[in-house]
C-alpha positions as CSV (number, residue, x, y, z in Angstrom):
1,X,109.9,-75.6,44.7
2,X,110.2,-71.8,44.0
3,X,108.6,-70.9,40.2
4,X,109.2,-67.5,39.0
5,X,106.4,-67.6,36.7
6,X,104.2,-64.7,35.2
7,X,101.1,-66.4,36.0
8,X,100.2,-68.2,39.4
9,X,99.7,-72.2,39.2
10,X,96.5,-73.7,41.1
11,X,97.0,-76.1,44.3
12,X,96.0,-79.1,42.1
13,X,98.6,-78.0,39.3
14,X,101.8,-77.9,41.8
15,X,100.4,-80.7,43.6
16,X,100.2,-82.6,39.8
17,X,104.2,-81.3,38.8
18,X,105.5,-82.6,42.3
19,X,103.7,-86.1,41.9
20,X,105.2,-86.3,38.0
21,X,108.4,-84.6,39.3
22,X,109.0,-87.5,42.4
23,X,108.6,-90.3,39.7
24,X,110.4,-91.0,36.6
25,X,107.1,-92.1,33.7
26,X,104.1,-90.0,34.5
27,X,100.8,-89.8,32.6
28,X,99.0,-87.2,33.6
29,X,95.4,-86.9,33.2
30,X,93.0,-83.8,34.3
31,X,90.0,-82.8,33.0
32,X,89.9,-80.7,29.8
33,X,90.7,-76.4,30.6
34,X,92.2,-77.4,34.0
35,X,95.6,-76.4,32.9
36,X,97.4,-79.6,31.8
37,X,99.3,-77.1,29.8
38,X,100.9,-75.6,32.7
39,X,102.0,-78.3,34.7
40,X,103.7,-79.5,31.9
41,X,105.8,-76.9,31.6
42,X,106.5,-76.7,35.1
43,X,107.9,-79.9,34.9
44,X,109.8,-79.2,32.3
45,X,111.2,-75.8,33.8
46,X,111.9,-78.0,37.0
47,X,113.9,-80.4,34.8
48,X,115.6,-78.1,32.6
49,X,117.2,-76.1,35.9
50,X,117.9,-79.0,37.8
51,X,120.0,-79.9,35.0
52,X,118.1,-83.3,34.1
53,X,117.0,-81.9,31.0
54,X,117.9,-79.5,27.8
55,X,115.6,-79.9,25.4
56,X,112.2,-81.2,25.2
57,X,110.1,-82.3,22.3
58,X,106.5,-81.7,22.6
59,X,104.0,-83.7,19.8
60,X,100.7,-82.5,19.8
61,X,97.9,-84.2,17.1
62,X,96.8,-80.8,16.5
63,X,97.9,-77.3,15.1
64,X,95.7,-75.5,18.2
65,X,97.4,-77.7,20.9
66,X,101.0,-76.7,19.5
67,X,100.1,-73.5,20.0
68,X,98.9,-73.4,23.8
69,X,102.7,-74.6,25.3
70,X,104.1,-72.4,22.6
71,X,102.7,-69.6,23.5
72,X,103.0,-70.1,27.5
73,X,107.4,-70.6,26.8
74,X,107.1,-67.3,24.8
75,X,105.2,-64.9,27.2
76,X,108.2,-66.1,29.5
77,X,106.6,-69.0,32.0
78,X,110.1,-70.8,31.2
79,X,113.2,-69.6,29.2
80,X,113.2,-71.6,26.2
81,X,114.0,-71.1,22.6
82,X,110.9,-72.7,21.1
83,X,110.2,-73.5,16.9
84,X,107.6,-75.6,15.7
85,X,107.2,-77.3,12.2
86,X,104.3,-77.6,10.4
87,X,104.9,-80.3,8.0
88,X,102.9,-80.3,4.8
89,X,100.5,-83.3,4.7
90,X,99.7,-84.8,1.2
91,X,96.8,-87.9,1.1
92,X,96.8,-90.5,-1.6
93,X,93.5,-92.3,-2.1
94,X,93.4,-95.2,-4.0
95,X,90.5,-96.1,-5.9
């Protein structure tokens, strides 16, 4: 598959996005800074223009891991309109 992407995916990565692509549930799990990021969003880019897909909701437990997919759809790896939320958490402790 063709990408016209702004940065250039590793071996592993398209290897990783083909795999997921060719089967319908994938976990995918690579080491930390080996670009999990990306092949996520090559897999959703693959699915949003085969037409499988047209939106795609990504939960992260974190603020800084909301960021990293946020960021790659903005600098223009995939056309997407992307928003996020940042809900306000309030704890109640009980005593």
């Amino acid at each position: 598959m063709a990408w016209n992407l702004t940065i250039e995916p590793r071996s592993y990565q398209i290897e990783a996005t083909n795999w997921a692509l060719a089967r319908k549930q994938v976990v995918c799990c690579l080491p930390t800074g080996t670009g999990k990021t990306l092949v996520g969003v090559l897999w959703l880019k693959s699915l949003f223009e085969a037409g499988k897909a047209t939106r795609a909701l990504i939960l992260e437990p974190i603020r800084l891991l909301v960021e990293e997919p946020t960021t790659a759809s903005r600098r223009g790896t995939v056309n997407a309109s992307v928003s996020t939320v940042r809900p306000q958490v309030s704890r109640q402790i009980k005593c």
